[in-house]
TITORVO-896171 format. One record per residue (C-alpha): residue number from 0; residue in three letters; x, y, z. Coordinates in steps of 0.1 Angstrom, whole numbers. Each point is the difference from the previous one (the first is absolute). Example, Ala and Ser with C-alpha at 12.3 -4.5 7.8 and 13.67 -1.06 7.14 Angstrom:
# residues 2
+-----+------+-------+-------+-------+
:  nr : rest :    px :    py :    pz :
+-----+------+-------+-------+-------+
:   0 :  ALA :   123 :   -45 :    78 :
:   1 :  SER :    14 :    34 :    -7 :
+-----+------+-------+-------+-------+
//
This chain:
# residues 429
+-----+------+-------+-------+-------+
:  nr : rest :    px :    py :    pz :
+-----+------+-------+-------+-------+
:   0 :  UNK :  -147 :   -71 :  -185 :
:   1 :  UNK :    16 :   -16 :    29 :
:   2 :  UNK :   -11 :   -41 :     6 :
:   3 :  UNK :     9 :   -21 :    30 :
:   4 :  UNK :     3 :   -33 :     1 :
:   5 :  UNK :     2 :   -20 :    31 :
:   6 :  UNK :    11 :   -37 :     4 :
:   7 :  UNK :     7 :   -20 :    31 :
:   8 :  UNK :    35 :    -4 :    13 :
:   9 :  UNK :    10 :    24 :   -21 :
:  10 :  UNK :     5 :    39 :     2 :
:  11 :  UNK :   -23 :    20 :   -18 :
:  12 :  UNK :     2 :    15 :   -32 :
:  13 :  UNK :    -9 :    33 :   -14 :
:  14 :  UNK :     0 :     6 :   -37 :
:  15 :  UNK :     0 :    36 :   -15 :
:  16 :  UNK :     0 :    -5 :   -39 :
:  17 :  UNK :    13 :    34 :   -11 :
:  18 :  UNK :    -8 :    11 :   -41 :
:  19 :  UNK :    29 :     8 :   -24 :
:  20 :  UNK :    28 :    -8 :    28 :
:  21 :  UNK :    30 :   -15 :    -7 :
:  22 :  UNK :    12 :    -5 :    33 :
:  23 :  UNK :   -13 :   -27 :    26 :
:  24 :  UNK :     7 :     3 :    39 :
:  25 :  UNK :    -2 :   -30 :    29 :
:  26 :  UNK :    -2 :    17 :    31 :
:  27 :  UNK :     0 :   -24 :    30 :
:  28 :  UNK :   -16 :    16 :    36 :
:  29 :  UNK :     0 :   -19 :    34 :
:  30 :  UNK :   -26 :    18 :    19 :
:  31 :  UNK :    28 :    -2 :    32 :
:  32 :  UNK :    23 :    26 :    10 :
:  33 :  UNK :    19 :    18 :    30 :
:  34 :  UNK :   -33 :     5 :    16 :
:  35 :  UNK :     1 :   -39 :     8 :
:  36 :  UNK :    34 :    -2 :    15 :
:  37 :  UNK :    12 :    -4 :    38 :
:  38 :  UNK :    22 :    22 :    18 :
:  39 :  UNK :    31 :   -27 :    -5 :
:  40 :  UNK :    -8 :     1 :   -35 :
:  41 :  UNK :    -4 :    33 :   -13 :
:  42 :  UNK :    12 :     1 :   -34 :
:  43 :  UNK :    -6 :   -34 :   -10 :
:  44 :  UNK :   -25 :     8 :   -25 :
:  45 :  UNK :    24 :    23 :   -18 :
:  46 :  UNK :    28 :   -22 :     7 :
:  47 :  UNK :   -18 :   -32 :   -18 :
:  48 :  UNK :   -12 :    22 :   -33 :
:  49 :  UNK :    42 :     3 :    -5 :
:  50 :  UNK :     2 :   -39 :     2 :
:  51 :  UNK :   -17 :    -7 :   -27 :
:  52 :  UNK :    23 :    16 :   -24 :
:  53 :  UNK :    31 :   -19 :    16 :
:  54 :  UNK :     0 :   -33 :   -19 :
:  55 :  UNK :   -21 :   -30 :    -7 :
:  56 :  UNK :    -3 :   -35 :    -3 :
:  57 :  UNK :     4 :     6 :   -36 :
:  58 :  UNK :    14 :    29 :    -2 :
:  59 :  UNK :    25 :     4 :    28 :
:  60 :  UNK :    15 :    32 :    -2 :
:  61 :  UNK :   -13 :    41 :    -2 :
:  62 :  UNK :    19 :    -1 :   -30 :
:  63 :  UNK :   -19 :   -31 :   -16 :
:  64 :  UNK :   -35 :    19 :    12 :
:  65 :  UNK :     9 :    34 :   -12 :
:  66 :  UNK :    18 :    -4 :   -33 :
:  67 :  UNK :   -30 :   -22 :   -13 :
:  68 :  UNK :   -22 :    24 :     7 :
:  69 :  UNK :    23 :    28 :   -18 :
:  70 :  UNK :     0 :   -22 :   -28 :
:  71 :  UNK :   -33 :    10 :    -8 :
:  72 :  UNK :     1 :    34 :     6 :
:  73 :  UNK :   -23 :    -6 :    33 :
:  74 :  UNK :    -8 :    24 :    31 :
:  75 :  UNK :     1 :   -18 :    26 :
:  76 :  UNK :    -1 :     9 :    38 :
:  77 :  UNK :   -18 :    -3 :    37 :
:  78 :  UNK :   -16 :    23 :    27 :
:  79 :  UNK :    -5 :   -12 :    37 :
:  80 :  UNK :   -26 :    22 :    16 :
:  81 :  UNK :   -20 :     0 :    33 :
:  82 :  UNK :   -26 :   -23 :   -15 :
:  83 :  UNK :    14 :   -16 :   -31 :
:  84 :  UNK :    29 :    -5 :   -22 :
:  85 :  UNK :     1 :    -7 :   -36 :
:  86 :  UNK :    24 :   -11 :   -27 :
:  87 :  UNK :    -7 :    10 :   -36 :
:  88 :  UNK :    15 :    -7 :   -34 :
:  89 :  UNK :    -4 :    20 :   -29 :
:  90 :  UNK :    10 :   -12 :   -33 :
:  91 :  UNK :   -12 :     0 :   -37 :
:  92 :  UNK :   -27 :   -19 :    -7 :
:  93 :  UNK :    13 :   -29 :   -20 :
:  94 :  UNK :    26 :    -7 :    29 :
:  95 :  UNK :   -32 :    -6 :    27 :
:  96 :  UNK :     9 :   -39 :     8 :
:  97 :  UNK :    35 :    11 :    11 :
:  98 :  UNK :    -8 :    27 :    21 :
:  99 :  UNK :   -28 :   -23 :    16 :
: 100 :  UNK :    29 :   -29 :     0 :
: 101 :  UNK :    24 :    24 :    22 :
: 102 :  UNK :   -19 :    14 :    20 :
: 103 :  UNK :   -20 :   -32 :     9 :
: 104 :  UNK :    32 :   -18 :     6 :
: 105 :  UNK :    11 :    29 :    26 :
: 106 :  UNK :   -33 :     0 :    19 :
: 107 :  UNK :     1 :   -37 :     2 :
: 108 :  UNK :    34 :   -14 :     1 :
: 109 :  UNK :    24 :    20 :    17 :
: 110 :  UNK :    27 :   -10 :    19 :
: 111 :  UNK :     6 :    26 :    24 :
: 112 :  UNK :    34 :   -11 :     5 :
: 113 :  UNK :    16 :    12 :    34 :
: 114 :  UNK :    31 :    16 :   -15 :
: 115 :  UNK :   -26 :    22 :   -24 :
: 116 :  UNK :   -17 :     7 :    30 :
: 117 :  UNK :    30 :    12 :    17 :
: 118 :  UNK :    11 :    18 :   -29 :
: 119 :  UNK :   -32 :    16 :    -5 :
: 120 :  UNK :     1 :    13 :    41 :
: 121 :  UNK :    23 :    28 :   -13 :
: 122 :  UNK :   -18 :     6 :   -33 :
: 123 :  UNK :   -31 :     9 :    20 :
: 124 :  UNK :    18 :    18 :    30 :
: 125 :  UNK :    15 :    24 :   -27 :
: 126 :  UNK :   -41 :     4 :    -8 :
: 127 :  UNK :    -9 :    11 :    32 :
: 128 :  UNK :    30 :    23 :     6 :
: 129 :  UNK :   -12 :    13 :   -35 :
: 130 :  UNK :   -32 :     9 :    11 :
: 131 :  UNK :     8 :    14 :    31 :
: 132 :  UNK :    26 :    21 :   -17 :
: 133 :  UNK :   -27 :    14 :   -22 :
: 134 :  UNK :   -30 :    20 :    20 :
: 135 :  UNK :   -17 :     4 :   -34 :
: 136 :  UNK :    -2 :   -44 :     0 :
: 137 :  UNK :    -6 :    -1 :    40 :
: 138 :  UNK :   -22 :    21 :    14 :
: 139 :  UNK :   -28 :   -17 :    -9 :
: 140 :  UNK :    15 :   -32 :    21 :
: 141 :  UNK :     5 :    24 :    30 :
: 142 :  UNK :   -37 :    18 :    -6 :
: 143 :  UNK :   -17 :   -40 :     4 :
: 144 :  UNK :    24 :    -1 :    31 :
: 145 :  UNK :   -13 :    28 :    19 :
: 146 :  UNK :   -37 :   -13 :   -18 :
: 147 :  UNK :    -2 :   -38 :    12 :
: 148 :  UNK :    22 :     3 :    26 :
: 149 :  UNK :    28 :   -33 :     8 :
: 150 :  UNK :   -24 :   -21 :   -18 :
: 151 :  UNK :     3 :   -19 :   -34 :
: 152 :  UNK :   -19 :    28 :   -18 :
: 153 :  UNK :    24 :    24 :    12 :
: 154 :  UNK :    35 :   -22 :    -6 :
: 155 :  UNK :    21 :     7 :   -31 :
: 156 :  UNK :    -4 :   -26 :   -27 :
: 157 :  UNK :    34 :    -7 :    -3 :
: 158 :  UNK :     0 :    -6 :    39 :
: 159 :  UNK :    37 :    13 :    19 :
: 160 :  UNK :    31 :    -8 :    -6 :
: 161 :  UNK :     2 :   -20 :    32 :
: 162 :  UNK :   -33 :   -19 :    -9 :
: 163 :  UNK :    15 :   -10 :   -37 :
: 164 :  UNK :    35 :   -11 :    11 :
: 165 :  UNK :   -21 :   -22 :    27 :
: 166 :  UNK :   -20 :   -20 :   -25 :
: 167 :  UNK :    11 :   -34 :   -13 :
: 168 :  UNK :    -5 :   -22 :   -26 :
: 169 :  UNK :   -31 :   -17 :    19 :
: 170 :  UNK :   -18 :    31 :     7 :
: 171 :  UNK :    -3 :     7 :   -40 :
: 172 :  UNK :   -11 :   -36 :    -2 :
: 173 :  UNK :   -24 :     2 :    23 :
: 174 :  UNK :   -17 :    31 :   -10 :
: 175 :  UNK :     1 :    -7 :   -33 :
: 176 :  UNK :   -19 :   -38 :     5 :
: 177 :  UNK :   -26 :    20 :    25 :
: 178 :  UNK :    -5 :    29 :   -22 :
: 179 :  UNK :     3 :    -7 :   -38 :
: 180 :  UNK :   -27 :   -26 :     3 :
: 181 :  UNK :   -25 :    -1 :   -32 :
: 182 :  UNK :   -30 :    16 :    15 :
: 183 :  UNK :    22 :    32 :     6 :
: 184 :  UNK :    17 :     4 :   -36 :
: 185 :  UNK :   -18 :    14 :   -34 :
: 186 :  UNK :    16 :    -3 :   -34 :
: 187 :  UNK :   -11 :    27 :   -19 :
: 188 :  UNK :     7 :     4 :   -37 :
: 189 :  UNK :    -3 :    28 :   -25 :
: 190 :  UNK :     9 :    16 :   -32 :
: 191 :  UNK :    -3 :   -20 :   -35 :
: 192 :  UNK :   -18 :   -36 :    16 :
: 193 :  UNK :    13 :   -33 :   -22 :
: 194 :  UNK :   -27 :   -26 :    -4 :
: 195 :  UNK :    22 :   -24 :    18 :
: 196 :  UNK :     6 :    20 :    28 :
: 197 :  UNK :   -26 :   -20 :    23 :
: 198 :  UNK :    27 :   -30 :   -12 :
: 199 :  UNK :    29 :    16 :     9 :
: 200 :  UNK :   -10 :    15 :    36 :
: 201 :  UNK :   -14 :   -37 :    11 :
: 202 :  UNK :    37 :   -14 :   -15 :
: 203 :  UNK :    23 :    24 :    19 :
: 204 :  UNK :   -18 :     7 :    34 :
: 205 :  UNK :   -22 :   -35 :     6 :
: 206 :  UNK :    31 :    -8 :    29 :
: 207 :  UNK :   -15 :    29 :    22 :
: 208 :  UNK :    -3 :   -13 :    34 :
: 209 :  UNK :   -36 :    -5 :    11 :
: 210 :  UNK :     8 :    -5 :    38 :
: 211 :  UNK :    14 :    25 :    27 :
: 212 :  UNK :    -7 :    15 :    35 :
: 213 :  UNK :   -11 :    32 :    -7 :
: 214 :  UNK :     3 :    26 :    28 :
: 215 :  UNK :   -17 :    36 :    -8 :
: 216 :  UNK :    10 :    32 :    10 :
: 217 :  UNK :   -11 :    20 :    32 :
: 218 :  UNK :   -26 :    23 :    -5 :
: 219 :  UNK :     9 :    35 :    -2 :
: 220 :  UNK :   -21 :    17 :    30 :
: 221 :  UNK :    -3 :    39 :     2 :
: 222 :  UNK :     2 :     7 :    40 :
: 223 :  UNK :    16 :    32 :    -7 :
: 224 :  UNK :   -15 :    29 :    23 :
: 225 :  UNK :    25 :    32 :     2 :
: 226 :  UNK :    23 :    12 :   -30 :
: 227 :  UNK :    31 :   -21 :    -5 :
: 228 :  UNK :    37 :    13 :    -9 :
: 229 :  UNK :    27 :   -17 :   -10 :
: 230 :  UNK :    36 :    11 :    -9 :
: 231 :  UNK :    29 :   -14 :   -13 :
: 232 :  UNK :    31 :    23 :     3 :
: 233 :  UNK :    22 :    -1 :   -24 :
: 234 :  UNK :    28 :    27 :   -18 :
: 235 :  UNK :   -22 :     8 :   -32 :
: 236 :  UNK :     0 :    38 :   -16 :
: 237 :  UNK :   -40 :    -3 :     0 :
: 238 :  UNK :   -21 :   -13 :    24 :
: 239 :  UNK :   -25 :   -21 :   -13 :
: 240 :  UNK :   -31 :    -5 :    12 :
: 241 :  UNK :   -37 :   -23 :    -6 :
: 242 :  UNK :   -30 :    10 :    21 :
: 243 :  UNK :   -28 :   -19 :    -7 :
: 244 :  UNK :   -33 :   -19 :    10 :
: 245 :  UNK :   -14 :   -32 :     5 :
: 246 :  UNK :   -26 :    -4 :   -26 :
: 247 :  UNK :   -16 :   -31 :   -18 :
: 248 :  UNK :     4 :   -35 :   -10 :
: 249 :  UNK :     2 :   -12 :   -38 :
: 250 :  UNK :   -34 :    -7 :   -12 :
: 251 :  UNK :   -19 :    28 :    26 :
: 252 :  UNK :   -30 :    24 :   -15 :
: 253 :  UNK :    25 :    29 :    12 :
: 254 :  UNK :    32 :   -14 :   -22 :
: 255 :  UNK :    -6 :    16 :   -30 :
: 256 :  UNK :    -9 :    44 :    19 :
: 257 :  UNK :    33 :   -11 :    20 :
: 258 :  UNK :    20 :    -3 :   -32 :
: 259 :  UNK :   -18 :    29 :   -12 :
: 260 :  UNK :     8 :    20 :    29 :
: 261 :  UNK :    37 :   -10 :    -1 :
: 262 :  UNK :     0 :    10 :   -39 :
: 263 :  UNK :   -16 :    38 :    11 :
: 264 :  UNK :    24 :     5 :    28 :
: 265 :  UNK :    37 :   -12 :   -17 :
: 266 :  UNK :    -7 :   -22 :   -27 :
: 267 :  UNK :    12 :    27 :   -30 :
: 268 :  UNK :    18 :    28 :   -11 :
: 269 :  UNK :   -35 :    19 :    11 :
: 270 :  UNK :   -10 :   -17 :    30 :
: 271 :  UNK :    -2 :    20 :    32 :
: 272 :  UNK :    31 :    -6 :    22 :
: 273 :  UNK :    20 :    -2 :   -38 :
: 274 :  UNK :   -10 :    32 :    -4 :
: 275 :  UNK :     1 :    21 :    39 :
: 276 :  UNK :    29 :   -20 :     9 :
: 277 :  UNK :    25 :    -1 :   -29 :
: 278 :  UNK :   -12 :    27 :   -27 :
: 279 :  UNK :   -15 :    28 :    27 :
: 280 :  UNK :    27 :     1 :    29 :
: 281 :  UNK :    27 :   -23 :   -15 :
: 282 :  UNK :     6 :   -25 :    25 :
: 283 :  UNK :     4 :   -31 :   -13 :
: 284 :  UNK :     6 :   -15 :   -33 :
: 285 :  UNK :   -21 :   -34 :     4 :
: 286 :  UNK :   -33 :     0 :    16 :
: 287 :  UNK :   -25 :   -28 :    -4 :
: 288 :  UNK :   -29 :   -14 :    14 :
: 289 :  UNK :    -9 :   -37 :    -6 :
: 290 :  UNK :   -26 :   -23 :    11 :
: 291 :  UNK :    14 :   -41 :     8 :
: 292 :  UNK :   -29 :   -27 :     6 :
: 293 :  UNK :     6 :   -36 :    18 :
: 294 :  UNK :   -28 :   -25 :     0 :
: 295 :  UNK :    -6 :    12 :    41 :
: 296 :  UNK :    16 :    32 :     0 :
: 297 :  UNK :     8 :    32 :   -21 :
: 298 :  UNK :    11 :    35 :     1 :
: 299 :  UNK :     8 :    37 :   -14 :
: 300 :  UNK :    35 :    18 :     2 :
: 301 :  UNK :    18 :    32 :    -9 :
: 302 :  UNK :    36 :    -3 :    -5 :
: 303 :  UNK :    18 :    29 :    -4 :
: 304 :  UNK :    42 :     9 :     5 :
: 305 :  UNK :     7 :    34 :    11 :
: 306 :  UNK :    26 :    20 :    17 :
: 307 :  UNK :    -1 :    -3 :    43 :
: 308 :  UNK :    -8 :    33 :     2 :
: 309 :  UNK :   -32 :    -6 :   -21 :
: 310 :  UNK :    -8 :   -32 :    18 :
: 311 :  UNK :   -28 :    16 :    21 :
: 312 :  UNK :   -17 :    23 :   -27 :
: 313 :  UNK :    -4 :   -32 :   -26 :
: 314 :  UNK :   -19 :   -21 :    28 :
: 315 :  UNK :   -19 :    32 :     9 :
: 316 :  UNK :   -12 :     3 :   -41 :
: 317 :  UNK :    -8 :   -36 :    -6 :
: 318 :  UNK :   -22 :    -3 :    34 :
: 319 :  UNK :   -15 :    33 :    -9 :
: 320 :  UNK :   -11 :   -17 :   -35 :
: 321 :  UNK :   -10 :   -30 :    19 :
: 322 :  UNK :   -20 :    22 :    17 :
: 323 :  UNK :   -14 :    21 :   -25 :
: 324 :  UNK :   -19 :   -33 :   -18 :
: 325 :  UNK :   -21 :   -12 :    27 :
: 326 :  UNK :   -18 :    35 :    -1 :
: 327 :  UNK :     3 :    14 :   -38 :
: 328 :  UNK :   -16 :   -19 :   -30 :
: 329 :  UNK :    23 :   -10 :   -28 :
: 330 :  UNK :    -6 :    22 :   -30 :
: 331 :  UNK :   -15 :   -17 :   -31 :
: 332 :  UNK :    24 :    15 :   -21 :
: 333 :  UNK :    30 :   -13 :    28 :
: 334 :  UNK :   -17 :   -33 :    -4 :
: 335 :  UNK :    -2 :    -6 :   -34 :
: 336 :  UNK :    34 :    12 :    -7 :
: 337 :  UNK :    12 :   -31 :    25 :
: 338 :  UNK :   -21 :   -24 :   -12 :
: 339 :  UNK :    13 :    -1 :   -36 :
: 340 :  UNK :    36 :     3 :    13 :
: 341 :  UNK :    -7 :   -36 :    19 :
: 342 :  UNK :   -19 :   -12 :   -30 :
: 343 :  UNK :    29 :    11 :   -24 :
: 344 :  UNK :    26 :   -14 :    20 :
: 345 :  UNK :   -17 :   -30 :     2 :
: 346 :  UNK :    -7 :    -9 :   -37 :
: 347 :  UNK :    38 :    12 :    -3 :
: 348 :  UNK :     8 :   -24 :    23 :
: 349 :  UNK :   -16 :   -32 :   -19 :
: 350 :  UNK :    11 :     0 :   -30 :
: 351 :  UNK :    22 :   -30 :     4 :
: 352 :  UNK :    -6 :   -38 :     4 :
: 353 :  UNK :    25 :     2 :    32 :
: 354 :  UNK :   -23 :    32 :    14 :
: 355 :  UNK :   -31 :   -16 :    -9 :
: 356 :  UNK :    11 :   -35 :    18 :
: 357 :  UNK :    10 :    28 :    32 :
: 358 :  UNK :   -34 :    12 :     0 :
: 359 :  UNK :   -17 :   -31 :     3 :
: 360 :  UNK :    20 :   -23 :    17 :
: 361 :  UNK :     6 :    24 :    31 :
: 362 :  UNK :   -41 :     4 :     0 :
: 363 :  UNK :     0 :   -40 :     1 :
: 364 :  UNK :    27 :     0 :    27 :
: 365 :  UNK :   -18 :    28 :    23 :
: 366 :  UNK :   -36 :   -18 :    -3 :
: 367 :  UNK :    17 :   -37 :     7 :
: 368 :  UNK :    19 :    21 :    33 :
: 369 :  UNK :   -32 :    10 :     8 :
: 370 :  UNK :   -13 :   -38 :    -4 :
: 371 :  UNK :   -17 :     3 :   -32 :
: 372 :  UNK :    13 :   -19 :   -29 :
: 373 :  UNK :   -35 :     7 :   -24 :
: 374 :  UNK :    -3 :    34 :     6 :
: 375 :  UNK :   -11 :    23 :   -37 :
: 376 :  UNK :    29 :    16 :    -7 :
: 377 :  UNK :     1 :    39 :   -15 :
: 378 :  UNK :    12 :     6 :   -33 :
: 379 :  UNK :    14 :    38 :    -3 :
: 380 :  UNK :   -39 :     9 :   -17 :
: 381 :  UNK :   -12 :   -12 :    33 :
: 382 :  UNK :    25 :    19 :    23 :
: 383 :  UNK :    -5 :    29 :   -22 :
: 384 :  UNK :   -38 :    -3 :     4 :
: 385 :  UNK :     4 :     2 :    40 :
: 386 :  UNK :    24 :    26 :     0 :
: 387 :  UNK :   -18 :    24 :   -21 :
: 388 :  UNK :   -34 :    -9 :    25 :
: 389 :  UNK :    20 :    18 :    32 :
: 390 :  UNK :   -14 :    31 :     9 :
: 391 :  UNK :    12 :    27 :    18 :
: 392 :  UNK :   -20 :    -7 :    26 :
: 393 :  UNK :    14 :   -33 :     6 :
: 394 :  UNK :    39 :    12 :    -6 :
: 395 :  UNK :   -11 :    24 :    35 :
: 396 :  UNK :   -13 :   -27 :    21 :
: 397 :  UNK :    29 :   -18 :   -12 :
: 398 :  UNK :    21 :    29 :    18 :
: 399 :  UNK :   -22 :     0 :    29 :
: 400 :  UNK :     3 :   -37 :    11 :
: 401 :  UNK :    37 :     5 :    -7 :
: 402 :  UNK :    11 :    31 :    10 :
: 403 :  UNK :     0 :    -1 :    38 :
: 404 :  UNK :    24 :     6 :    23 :
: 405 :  UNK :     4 :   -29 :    21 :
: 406 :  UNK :    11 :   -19 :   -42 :
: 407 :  UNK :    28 :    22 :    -2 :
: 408 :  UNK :    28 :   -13 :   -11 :
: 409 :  UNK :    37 :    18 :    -3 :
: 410 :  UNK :    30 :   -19 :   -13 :
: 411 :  UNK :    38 :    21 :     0 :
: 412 :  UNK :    29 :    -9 :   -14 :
: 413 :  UNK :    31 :    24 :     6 :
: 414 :  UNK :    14 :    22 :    25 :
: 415 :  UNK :   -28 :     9 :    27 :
: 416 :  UNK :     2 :    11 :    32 :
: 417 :  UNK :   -28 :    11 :    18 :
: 418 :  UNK :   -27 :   -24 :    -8 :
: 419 :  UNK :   -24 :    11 :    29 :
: 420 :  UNK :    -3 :    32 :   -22 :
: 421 :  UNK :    -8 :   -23 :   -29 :
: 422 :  UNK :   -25 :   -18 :    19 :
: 423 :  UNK :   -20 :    30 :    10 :
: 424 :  UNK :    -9 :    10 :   -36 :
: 425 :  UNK :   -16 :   -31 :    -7 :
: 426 :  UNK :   -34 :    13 :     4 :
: 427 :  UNK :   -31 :     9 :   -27 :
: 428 :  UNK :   -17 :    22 :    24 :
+-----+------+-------+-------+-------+
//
């Protein structure tokens, strides 16, 4: 069982005791992101979480992080998302204090040295070329473009290249004294719990700054009132596309038949689309459907890469499936068959102290974006619980809220080039 522990001028703490472990994890999440970023500094959220492995007051190299951390066999890494980012190490259990020593030390005393910043321009330039290399890795970024618009929702996380060789020294600074301030962080710790563990938190991460000018994201506001296409052309043997919806927030009654309705349309080997798209005509070998939740925003999307001749027949199947679940009933059997695939996946997904510290440190993080710090938190019996309440009922008015024209969604990327043609078949009449 989970147990918080709040004290002030301090981050808080979660605590996930975990029986028979023999691993413990630290992961560290600032509720703060690229969500909270101006348009001069897009990226700086990203750009600051590869900082903190550059050297410290104590120990001033990568090297002298890294290798100390290898010493013990660790995992050790961090994620920069819209709303968050996190740094977690994973270690054996008897080795706790010195992944709690490191990682403290990073968070707290880094030096951000301006030739590691320079250096690190290039390292994350190289990132982004990466990404936009791969349509697999970036067509979700260009889907949230074409969602939210020129707005922070809608920027890349790792900002542009001409954003990230902009930023100085003083920007990291700055965002990181205005952003990492204790209110925002949460320490949450899991696996195989020493007694002194309490001790040992309090000795390594007491420095945390206490005072800062916090400055919270925009809102995301849905004014969207036609479909919305948005292409980026580019030599690739496939074209790849991700149509998709505007759906809920984290936390909303209709979260859980929106995740539901994702898993029935391309969420296995059996799904819908999985099934009329690749295994009945052929036409692409990935197709997926997924549902992403924000603390103010959230949506469903089918990504799929198929030939360019193909391109119009795929959009025409997935709207038709759209379609076809905001006036047919789920089957029971359909249902059921979905439902233990979530459940399955999630107890799969748990069974370690680093997974378990994932599930509830990025509910913590979520509720405290949503400005709740106290908020019950679900264990997986809980979630399971609620997922196996959603009718089929619900799953269709789900599909009815969502599935309207004027929500569409269409993101391309490859070689297209009639896109008023593309335009007119997005349409569920």
């Amino acid at each position: 069982m989970w147990q918080r522990q709040f004290n002030d001028n301090f981050p808080l703490v979660l605590k996930v005791p975990l029986d028979n472990c023999q691993t413990f994890t630290i992961l560290v999440i600032v509720a703060t992101g690229s969500k909270f970023e101006t348009a001069q500094e897009k990226g700086v959220s990203h750009f600051l979480e590869h900082m903190f492995f550059k050297g410290t007051t104590k120990r001033p190299t990568t090297l002298a992080i890294s290798s100390e951390l290898d010493a013990i066999g660790g995992e050790y890494n961090a994620f920069t998302s819209k709303e968050s980012t996190a740094f977690y190490v994973k270690c054996v259990a008897n080795q706790a204090e010195v992944a709690l020593d490191v990682l403290s030390d990073m968070l707290l005393n880094s030096l951000f040295a301006s030739e590691e910043i320079d250096k690190e321009r290039g390292v994350i330039i190289e990132e982004i070329n990466m990404y936009e290399d791969n349509p697999l890795m970036h067509l979700s970024d260009v889907f949230e473009r074409v969602l939210y618009g020129d707005t922070p929702a809608g920027w890349d996380t790792a900002g542009s290249k001409e954003t990230v060789n902009s930023l100085k020294r003083e920007n990291l600074i700055d965002y990181w004294q205005t952003h990492y301030g204790h209110s925002r962080a949460i320490i949450c710790l899991a696996g195989n719990l020493s007694p002194d563990v309490d001790t040992l938190v309090n000795k390594y991460f007491s420095q945390w700054p206490t005072t800062f000018n916090f400055r919270d994201k925009l809102p995301v506001i849905n004014q969207q009132t036609e479909p919305q296409l948005l292409v980026e052309n580019k030599t690739t043997d496939q074209v790849h596309l991700a149509l998709g919806v505007p759906a809920f927030p984290y936390g909303h009654p209709a979260e859980l038949p929106t995740k539901l309705l994702a898993a029935i349309l391309g969420g296995t080997m059996s799904s819908r689309l999985f099934l009329e798209i690749r295994e009945r005509r052929g036409l692409a070998y990935y197709v997926r459907t997924e549902a992403e939740t924000y603390t103010d925003s959230g949506y469903l999307v089918t990504e799929a890469g198929v030939k360019k001749e193909s391109l119009p027949l795929a959009i025409s199947m997935i709207l038709q499936e759209y379609k076809k679940l905001t006036t047919e009933l789920v089957e029971e059997g359909e249902l059921n068959r979905v439902k233990k695939f979530l459940s399955g996946r999630l107890i799969l997904g748990l069974e370690g102290s680093d997974d378990l510290a994932r599930w509830y440190g990025y509910q913590q993080a979520l509720r405290l974006g949503q400005g709740d710090n106290q908020a019950i938190l679900d264990t997986p019996q809980d979630y399971l619980t609620k997922l196996n309440s959603v009718s089929a009922t619900d799953i269709r008015e789900v599909a009815r809220q969502i599935f309207v024209d004027k929500g569409l969604n269409l993101a391309i990327i490859g070689p297209v080039a009639n896109q008023n043609k593309l335009v007119s078949l997005l349409t569920l009449d």
